[in-house]
C-alpha positions in Angstrom: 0.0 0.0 0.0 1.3 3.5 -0.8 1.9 5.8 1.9 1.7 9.4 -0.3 -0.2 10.2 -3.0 -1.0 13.0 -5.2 -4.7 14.4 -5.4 -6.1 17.6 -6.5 -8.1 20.0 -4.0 -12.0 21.5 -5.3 -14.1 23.9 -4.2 -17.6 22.2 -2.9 -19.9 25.2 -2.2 -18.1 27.4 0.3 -15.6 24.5 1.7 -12.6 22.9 0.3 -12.7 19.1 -0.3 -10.6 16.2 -2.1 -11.2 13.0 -3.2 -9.8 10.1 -1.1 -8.4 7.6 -3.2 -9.5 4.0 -2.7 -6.7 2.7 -0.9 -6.8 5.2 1.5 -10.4 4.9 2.0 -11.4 5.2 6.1 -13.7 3.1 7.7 -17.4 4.4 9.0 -18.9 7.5 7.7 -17.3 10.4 10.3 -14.0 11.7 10.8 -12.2 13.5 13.0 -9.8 16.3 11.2 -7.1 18.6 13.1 -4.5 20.7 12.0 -0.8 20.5 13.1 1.2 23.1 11.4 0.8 22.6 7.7 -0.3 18.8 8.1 -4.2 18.1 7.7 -4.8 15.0 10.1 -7.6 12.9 9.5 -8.5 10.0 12.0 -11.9 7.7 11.6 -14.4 8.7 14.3 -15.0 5.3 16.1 -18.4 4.7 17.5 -18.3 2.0 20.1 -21.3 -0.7 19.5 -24.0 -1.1 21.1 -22.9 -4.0 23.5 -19.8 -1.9 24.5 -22.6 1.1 25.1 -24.9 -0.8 27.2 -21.7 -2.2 29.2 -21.4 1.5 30.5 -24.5 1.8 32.2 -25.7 1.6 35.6 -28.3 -1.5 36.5 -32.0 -0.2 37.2 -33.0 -1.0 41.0 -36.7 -0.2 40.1 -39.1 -2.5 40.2 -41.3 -2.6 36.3 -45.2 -2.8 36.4 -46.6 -6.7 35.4 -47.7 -5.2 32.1 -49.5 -8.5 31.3 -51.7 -8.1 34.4 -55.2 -7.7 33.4 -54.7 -8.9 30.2 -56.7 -12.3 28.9 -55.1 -15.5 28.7 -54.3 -16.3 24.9 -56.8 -19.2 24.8 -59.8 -16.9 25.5 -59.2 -14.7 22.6 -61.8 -15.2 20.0 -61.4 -14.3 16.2 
């Protein structure tokens, strides 16, 4: 894989963009850019999944209504 290439710089609307060649696409669809001197760096933004989310949060110690109660058993239903 190449390390440097050459690519040319467009006007889109009011912003500056470029092209990312294919084998320097980035994963996702965000990205993080900062600028260091002359050097545009641009990192993937990483969004942890939703297991890795849910790991962060705090257990509930509430108790949840029976939302069955009151309800007819399935065999009484009629159609």
């Amino acid at each position: 894989m190449q390390t440097e290439r050459r690519v040319r710089l467009f006007k889109n609307g009011r912003s500056q963009a470029l092209r990312i060649p294919k084998d320097f696409e980035l994963p996702g669809d965000e990205a993080v850019i900062r600028k260091e001197g002359a050097l545009l760096i641009v990192k993937p933004l990483k969004h942890p999944s939703l297991l890795a989310l849910l790991a962060t949060l705090e257990p509930l110690d509430e108790d949840f209504p029976d939302v069955d109660e009151g309800l007819m058993p399935p065999n009484d239903i009629e159609l």
